[in-house]
C-alpha positions as CSV (number, residue, x, y, z in Angstrom):
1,X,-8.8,-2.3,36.6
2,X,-8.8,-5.7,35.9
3,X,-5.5,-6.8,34.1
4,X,-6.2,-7.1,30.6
5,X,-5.3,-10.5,28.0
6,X,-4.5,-10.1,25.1
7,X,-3.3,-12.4,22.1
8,X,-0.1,-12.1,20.0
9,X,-0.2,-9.5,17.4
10,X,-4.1,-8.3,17.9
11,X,-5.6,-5.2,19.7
12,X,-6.3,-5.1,22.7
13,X,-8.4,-2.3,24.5
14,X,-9.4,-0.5,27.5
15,X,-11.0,2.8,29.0
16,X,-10.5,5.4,31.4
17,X,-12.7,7.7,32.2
18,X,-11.5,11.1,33.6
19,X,-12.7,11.9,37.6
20,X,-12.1,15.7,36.2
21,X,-14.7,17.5,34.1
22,X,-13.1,19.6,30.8
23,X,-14.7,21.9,29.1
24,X,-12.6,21.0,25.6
25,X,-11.1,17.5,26.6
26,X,-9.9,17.0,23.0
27,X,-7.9,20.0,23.2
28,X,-6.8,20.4,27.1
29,X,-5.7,16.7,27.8
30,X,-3.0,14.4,26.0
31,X,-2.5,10.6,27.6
32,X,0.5,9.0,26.5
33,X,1.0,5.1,28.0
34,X,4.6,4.1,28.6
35,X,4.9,0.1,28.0
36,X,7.5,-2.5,28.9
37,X,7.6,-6.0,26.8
38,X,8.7,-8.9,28.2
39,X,12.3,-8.1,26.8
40,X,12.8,-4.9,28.7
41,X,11.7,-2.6,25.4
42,X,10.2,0.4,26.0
43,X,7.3,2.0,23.8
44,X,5.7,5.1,24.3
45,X,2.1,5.4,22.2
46,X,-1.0,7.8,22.6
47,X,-4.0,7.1,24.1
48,X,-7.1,8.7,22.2
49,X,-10.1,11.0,23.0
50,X,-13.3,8.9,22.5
51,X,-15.7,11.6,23.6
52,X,-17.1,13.0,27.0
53,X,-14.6,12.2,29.5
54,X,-13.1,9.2,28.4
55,X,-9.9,8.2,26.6
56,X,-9.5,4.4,25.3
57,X,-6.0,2.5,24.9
58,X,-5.0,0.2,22.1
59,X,-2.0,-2.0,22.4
60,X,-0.7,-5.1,20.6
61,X,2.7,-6.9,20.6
62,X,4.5,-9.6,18.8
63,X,6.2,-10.5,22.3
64,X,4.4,-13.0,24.1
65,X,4.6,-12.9,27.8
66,X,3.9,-10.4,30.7
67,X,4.1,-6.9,30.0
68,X,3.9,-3.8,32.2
69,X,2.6,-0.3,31.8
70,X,1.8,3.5,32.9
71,X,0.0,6.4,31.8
72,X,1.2,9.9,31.8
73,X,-1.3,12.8,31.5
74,X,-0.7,16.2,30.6
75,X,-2.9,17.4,33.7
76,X,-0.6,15.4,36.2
77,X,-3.5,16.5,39.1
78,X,-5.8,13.7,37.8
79,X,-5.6,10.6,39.6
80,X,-7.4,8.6,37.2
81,X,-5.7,9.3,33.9
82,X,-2.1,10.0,35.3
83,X,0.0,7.2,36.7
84,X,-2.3,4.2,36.3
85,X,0.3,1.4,36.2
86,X,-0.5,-2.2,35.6
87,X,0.1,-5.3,33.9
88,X,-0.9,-7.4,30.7
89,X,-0.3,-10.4,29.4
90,X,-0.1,-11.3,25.7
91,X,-0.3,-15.0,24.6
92,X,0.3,-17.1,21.7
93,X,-2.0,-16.8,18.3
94,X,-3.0,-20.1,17.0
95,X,-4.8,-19.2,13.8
96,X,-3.8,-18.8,9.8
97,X,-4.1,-15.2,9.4
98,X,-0.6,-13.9,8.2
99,X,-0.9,-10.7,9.9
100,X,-1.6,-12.0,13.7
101,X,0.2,-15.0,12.8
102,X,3.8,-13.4,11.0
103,X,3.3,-10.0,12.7
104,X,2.9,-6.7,11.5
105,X,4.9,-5.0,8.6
106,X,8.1,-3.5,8.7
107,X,11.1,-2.6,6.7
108,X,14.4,-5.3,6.8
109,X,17.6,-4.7,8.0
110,X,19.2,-4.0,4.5
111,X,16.1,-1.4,3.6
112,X,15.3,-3.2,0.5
113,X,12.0,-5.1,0.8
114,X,9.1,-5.3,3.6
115,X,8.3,-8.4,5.4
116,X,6.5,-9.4,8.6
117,X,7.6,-8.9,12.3
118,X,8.9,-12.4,12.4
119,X,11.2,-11.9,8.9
120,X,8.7,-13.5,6.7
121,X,8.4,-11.1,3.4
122,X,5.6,-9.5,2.9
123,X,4.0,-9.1,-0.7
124,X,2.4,-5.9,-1.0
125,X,-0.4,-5.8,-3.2
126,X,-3.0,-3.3,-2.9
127,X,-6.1,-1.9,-3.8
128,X,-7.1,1.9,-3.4
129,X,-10.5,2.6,-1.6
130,X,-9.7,6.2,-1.1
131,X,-13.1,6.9,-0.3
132,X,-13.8,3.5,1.6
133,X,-14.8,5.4,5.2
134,X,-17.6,7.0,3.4
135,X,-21.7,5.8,4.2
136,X,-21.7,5.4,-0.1
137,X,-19.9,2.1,0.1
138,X,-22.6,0.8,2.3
139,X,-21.7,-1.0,5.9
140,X,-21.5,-3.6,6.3
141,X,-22.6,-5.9,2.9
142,X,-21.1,-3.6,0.3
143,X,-18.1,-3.1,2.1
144,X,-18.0,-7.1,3.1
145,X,-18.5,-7.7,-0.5
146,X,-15.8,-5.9,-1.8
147,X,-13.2,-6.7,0.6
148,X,-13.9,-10.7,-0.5
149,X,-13.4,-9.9,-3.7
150,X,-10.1,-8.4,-2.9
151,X,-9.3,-11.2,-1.0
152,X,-9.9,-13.9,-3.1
153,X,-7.4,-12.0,-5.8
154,X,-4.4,-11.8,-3.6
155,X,-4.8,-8.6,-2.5
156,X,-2.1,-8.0,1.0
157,X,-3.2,-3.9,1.4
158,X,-5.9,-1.5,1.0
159,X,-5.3,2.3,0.5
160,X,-8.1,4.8,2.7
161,X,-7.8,8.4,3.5
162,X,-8.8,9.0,6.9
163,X,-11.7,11.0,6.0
164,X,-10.1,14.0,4.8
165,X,-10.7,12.9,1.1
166,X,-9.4,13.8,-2.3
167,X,-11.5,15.5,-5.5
168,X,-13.5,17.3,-2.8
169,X,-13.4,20.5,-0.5
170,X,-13.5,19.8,3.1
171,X,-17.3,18.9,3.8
172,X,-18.7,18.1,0.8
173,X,-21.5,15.6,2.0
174,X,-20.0,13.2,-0.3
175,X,-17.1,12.2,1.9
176,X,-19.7,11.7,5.2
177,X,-20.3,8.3,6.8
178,X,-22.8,7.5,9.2
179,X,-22.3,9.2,11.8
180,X,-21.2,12.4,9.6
181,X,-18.0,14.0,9.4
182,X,-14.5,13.5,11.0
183,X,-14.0,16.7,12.2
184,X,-16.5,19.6,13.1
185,X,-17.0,22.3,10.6
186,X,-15.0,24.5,12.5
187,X,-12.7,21.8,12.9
188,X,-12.4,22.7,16.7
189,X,-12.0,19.4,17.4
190,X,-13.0,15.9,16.1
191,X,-16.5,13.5,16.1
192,X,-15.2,10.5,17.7
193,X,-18.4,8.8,16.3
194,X,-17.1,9.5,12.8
195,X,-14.0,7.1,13.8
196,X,-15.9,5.2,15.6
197,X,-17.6,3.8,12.1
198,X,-13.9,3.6,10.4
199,X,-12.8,1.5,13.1
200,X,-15.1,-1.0,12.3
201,X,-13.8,-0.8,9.0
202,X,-10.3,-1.2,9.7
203,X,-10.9,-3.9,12.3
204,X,-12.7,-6.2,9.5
205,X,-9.8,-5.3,6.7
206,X,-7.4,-7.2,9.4
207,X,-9.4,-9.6,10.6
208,X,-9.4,-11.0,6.8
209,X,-5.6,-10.5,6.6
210,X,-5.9,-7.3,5.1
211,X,-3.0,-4.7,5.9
212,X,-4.4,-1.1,5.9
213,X,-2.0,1.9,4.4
214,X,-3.8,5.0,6.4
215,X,-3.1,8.1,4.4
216,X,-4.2,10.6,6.9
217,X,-5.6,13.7,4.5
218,X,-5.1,15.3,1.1
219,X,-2.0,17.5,0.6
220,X,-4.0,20.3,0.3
221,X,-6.6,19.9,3.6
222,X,-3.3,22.5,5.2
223,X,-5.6,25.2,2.8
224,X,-8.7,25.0,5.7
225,X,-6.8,23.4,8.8
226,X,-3.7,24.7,10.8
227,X,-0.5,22.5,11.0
228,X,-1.8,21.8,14.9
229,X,-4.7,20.6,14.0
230,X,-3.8,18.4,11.5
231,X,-1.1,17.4,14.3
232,X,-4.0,16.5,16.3
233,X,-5.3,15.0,13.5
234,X,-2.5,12.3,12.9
235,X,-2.5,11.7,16.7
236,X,-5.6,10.4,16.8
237,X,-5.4,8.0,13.5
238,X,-2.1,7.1,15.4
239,X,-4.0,6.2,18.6
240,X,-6.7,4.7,17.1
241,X,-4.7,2.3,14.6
242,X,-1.0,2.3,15.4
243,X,-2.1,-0.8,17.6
244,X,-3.2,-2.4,13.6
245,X,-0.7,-4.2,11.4
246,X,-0.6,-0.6,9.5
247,X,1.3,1.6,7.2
248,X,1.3,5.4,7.8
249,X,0.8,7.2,4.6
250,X,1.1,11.3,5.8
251,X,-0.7,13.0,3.0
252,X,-2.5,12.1,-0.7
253,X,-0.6,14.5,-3.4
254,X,1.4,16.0,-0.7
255,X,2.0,19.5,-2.9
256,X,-1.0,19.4,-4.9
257,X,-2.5,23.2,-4.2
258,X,-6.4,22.8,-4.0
259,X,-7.6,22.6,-7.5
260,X,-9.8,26.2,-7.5
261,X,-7.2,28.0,-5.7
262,X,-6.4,31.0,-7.5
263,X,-2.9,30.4,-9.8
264,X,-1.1,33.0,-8.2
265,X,-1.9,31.4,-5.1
266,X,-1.0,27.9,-5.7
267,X,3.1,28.0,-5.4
268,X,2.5,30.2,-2.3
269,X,0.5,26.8,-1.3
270,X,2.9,24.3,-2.4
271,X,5.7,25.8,-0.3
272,X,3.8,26.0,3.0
273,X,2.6,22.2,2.3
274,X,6.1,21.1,1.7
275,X,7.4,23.0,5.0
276,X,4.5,21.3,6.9
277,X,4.4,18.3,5.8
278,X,7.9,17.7,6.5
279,X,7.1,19.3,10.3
280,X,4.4,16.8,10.1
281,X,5.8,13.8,9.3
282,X,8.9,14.4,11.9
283,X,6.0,15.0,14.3
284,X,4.1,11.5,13.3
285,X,7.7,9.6,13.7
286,X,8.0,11.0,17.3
287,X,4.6,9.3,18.5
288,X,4.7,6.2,16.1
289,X,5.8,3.8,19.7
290,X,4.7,0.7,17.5
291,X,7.2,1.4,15.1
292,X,5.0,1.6,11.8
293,X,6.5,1.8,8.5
294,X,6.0,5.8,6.9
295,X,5.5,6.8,4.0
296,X,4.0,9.9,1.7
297,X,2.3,10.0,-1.2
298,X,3.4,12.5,-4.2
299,X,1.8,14.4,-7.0
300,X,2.0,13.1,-10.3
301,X,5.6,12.0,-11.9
302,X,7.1,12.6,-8.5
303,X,8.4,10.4,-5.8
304,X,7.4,10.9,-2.1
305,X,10.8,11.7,-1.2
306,X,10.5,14.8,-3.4
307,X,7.6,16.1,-1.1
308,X,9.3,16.7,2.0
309,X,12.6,18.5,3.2
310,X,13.8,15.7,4.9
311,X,13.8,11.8,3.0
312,X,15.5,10.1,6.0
313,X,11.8,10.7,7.9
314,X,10.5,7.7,5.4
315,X,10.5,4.4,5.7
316,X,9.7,3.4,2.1
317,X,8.8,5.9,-1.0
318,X,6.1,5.7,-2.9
319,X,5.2,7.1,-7.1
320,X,2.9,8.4,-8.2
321,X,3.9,8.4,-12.1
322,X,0.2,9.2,-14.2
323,X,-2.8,7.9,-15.8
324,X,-1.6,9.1,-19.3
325,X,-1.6,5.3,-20.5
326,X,1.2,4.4,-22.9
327,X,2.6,8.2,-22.3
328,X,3.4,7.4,-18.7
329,X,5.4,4.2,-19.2
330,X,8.7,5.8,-19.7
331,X,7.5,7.7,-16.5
332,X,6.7,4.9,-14.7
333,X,10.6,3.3,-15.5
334,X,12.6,6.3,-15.5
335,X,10.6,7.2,-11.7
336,X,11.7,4.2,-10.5
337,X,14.9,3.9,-11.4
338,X,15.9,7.6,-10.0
339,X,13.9,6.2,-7.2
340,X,15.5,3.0,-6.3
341,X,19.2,4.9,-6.9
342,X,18.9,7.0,-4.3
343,X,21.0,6.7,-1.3
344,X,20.4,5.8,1.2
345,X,18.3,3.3,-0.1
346,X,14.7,2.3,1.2
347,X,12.2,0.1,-0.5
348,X,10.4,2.2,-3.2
349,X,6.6,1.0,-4.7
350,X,4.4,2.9,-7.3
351,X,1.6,3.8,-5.0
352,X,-0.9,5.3,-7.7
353,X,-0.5,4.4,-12.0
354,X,-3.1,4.6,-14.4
355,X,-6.8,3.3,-12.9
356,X,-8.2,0.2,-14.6
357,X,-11.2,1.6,-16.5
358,X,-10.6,5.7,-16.1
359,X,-11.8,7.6,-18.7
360,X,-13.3,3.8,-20.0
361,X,-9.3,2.8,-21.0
362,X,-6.1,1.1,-19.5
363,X,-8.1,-1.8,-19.2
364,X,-6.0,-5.0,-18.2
365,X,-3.5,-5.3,-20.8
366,X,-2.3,-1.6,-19.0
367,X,-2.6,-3.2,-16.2
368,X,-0.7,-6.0,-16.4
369,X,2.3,-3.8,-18.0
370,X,2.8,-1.9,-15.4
371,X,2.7,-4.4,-13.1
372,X,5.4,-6.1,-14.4
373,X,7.3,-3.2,-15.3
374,X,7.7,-2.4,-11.1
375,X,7.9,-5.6,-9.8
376,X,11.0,-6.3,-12.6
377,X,12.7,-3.0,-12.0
378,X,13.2,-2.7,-8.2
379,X,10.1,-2.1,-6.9
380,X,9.1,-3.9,-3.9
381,X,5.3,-4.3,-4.5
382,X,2.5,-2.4,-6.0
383,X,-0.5,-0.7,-5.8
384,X,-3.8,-1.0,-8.1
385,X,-6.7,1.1,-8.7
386,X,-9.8,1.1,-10.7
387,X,-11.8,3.7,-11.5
388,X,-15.6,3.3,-10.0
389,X,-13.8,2.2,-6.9
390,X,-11.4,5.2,-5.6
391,X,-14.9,7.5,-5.2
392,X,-17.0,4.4,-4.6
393,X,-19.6,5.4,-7.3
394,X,-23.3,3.9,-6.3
395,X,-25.4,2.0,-9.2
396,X,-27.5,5.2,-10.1
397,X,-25.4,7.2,-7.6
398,X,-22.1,8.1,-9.3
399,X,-19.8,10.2,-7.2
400,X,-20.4,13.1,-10.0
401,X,-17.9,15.7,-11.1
402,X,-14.3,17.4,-9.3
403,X,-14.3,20.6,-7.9
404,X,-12.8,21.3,-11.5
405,X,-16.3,20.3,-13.1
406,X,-14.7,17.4,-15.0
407,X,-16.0,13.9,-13.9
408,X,-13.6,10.7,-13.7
409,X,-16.5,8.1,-14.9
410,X,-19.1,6.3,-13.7
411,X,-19.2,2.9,-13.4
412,X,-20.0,1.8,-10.1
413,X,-17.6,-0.3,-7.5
414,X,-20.1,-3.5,-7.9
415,X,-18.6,-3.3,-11.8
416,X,-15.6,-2.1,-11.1
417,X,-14.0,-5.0,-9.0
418,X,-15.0,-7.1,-11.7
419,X,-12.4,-5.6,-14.6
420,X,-9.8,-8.3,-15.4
421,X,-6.7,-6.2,-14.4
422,X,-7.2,-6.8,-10.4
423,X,-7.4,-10.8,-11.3
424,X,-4.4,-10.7,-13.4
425,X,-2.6,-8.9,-11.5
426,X,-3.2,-11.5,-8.1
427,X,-2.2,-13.9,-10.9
428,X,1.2,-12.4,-11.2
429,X,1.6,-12.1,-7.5
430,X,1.1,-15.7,-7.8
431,X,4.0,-16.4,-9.8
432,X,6.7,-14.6,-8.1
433,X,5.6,-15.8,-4.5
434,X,7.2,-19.2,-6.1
435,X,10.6,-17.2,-5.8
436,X,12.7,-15.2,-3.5
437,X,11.2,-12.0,-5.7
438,X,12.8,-9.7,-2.9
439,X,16.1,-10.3,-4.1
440,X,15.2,-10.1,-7.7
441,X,17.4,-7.6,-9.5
442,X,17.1,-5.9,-13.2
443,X,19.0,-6.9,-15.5
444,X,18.5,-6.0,-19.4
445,X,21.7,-7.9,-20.5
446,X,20.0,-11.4,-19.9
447,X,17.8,-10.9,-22.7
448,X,18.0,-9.7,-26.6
449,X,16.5,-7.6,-27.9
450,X,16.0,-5.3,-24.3
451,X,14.2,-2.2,-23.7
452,X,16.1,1.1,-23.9
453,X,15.8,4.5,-24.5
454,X,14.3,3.9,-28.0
455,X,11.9,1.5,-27.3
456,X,10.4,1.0,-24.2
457,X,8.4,-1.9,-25.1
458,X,10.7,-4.5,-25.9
459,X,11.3,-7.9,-23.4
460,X,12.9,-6.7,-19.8
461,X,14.2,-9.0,-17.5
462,X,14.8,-9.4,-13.8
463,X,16.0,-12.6,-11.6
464,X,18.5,-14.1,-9.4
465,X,21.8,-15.3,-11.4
466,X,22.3,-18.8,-11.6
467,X,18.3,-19.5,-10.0
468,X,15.8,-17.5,-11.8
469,X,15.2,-15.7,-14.7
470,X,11.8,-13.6,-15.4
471,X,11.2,-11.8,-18.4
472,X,8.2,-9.8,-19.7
473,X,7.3,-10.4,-23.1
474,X,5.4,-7.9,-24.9
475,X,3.3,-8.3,-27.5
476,X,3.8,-7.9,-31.0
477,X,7.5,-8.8,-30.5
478,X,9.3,-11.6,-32.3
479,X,11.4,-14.6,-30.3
480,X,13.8,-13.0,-27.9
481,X,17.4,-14.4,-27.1
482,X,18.4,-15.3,-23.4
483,X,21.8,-14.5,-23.3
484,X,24.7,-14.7,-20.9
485,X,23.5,-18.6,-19.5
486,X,25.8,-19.3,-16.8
487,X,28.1,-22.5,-17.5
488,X,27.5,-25.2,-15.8
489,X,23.6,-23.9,-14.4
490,X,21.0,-26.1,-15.9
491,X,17.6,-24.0,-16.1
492,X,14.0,-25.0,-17.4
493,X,12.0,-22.6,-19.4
494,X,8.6,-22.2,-19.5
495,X,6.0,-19.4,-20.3
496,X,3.6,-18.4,-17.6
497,X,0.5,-16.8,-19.0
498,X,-0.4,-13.7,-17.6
499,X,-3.9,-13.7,-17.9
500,X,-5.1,-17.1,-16.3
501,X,-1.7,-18.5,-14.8
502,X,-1.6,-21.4,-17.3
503,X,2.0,-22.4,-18.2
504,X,3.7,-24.1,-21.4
505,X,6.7,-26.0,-20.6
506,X,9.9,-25.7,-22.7
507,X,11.6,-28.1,-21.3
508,X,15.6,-28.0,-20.4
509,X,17.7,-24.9,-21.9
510,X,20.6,-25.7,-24.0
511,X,22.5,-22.6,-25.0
512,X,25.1,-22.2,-27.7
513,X,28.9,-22.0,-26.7
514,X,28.5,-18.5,-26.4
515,X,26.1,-19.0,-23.2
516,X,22.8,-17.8,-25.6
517,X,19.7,-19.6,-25.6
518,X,16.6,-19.1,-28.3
519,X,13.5,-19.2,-27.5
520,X,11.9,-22.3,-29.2
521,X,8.6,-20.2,-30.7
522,X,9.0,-17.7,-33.3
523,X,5.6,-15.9,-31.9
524,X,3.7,-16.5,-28.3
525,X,1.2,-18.9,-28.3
526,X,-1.4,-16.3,-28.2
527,X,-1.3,-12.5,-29.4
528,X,-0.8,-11.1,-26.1
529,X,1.8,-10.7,-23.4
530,X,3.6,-13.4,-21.6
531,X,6.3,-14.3,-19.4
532,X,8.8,-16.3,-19.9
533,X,10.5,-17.7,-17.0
534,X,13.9,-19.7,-16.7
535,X,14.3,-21.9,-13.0
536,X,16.9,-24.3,-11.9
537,X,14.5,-24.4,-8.4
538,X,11.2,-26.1,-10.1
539,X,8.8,-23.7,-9.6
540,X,6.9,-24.9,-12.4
541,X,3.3,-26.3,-11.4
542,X,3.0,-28.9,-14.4
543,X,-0.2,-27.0,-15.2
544,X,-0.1,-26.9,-18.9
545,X,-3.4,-25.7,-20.4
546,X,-1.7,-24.1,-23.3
547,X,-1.7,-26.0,-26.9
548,X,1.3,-25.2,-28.0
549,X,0.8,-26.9,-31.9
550,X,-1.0,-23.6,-31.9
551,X,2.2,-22.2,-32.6
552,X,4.8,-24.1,-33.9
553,X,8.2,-23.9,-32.3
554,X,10.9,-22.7,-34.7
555,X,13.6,-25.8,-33.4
């Protein structure tokens, strides 16, 4: 074999084909391959079954230089899978995309935020396209179309299921791509073709800076499939994409039963997927050589630490806290702060709240609120969904009803990436990239009046003391009070509007000799949310778009 080149941070491939003939190869062989970076770190990382007799390696590393490696086969007899040894070398990336040019994710040394392979943080952002892998998103122009979209709005991360979908019984011909299913309907073994077609998916999310969170199946798939299969499930995702600036998501609703199983059944089922899960995510940490960040995703008003018998196996927890509009706000706060307490403590995100547009409602102003709700209380990004989008409904071709006979809506994904939340929400990414956002920390005294226990819609407010102040401002709520100014810190105010990132400058603050500052308007500009944000760093833009005669300032 030739000795492959590769280029920092991407994939880079190769085959071997087995001089033995098996009968079940997916089944009777494994190939592992053992490599050595430049530094003298060892990684061990699976090799995967791409049909007849052939296995295909993907490696990438942030390390540039010469790198050595060896394959180890279960069946030790054949010459051409075991103990192939070799050499690669990995050199420099020159180009602008942050994921080949800052590295893959990863969790910091203090386990409080992500960031990139080199220590730059990393925003996450994303977009759920459970159903993405499926031939109803056509490839490659529907699926190019939607990914620019996403794109263009700031989007760092897309959420897919590896084929073993959600709302659906294993099978239904709604979750088939083109080359079918993922697994035989026996599921003896896998269809390499069916990955074949997600790979080209995954590869084209990257290539336009796109981080992929893999969820491998639905909690309940354990219902039809045996722990080892779905073991041989995740080892496949993990050779095919561990290679991919990824994040390994282990199950959708980890200890959701299957919607029609009998109710007598269903805690009977929720036990066995909480034992296995936790088997199985202990099992996906043992073969995860590239060191990808893990993760679980939980039923509703849950966190994915709940879903497993043992937390330390995550890397970052992710909510799950409803789609019951204003009813799941409290849920949404309260999850994250049990969340974010717990010790000890990893990065937490809200992985699934309230799809723009289900049931036609939470439209943006929902969306926008819970956006700023996380990203003010601890969470270290956040994830977006619209409903048209999760199923990928077709114009004329809506994904139809659950198993439960209740459909989610219908408006297609063409409609659906329109809806104003995903722009606003890029919008408010926007903003806090101007800031050190990772160390922002909550802090309800700063501002008066505060949410609490008795009103959870009143101003909140997050920052770093004596730099930044940011404050969610609610509607229908009069001036607020900045209190507790620090002596001797000179800020600048200004309020940021959430909708279309214009800004209205208020100029130096001036508190009172008890460190409190008033906001010069008795009412926003305009009847809707805003931010207010106080910097001593000048991380105001100067784009003011905003008349503010419209409102007359009270000082």
């Amino acid at each position: 074999m030739s000795q492959p080149i590769g280029i920092q941070n991407r994939v880079m491939e190769w085959m071997l084909t087995s001089v033995l003939t098996y009968d079940d190869p997916f089944n009777e062989i494994e190939l592992d391959v053992v490599f050595t970076d430049p530094t003298g770190r060892e990684l061990r990382v699976p090799a995967f079954w791409s049909g007849n007799q052939t296995w295909r390696i993907r490696y990438a590393s942030h390390v540039i230089g010469m790198h050595q490696f060896c394959t180890i086969c279960s069946d030790e007899s054949n010459d051409a899978l075991h103990g192939q040894k070799g050499e690669l070398e990995v050199r420099p990336y020159q180009g602008d995309n942050v994921l080949f040019k800052h590295g893959p994710i990863c969790v910091n040394s203090e386990q409080v935020r992500l960031e990139h392979a080199d220590g730059t943080p990393f925003f996450w952002l994303a977009d759920t396209w459970w159903m993405a892998f499926c031939q109803r998103l056509h490839w490659p122009g529907d699926f190019q179309s939607l990914l620019n979209n996403r794109v263009e709005k700031g989007f760092s991360v897309i959420q897919i299921v590896a084929g073993l979908f959600p709302d659906m019984a294993a099978f239904d011909e709604r979750g088939a791509n083109e080359a079918g299913f993922p697994w035989e309907k026996d599921f003896a073994r896998i269809n390499p073709a069916y990955f074949d077609m997600a790979d080209m998916r995954v590869d084209r999310l990257v290539e336009s800076g796109m981080s992929v969170c893999v969820v491998g199946a639905w909690g309940y798939y354990l219902k039809w499939m045996t722990v080892e299969q779905m073991r041989k499930h995740w080892r496949n995702i993990v050779a095919r994409w561990g290679a991919y600036p990824v994040t390994w998501c282990l199950a959708g609703e980890t200890l959701l039963p299957y919607y029609m199983s009998p109710a007598d059944e269903k805690p009977k089922e929720e036990a066995h997927q909480k034992k296995a899960w936790t088997e199985l995510t202990s099992y996906v940490c043992s073969i995860n050589g590239f060191d990808r960040p893990v993760t679980i995703h939980p039923t509703a008003q849950l966190s994915g630490s709940d879903q497993i018998e043992d937390r330390t196996l995550l890397d970052f927890d992710m909510l799950q806290t409803g789609h019951s509009a204003m009813l799941s706000v409290a849920r949404c706060r309260d999850g994250l702060r049990s969340a974010c307490s717990k010790q000890p403590r990893i990065p937490v995100l809200n992985g699934e709240i309230c799809y723009e547009g289900i049931g036609f409602s939470m439209m943006h102003d929902m969306q926008r609120l819970y956006f700023w709700i996380c990203m003010l209380n601890g969470a270290c990004g956040h994830s977006y969904g619209a409903n048209g989008i999760w199923q990928m409904n077709g114009i004329g071709q809506p994904y139809g009803p659950s198993p439960h006979g209740m459909t989610w809506g219908n408006r297609p994904w063409i409609e659906a990436m329109e809806l104003e939340g995903s722009t606003h929400l890029g919008i408010g990414k926007r903003l806090l990239e101007r800031y050190e956002y990772w160390r922002f920390e909550p802090n309800p005294q700063w501002i008066d009046p505060h949410w609490d226990d008795d009103n959870i819609f009143l101003p909140f407010a997050a920052g770093i003391a004596g730099i930044v102040r940011v404050i969610y401002w609610n509607i229908g709520v009069p001036s607020p009070v900045m209190k507790q100014i620090e002596p001797g810190v000179q800020y600048y105010a200004y309020l940021y509007n959430p909708v279309d990132g214009s800004e209205v400058d208020m100029g130096e603050v001036e508190p009172d000799s008890k460190g409190d500052w008033h906001v010069p308007y008795e009412w926003p500009p305009f009847w809707q949310d805003w931010i207010i944000v106080l910097d001593t760093q000048g991380g105001r833009t100067g784009q003011v778009t905003v008349d503010s005669t419209a409102n007359v300032p009270t000082t």
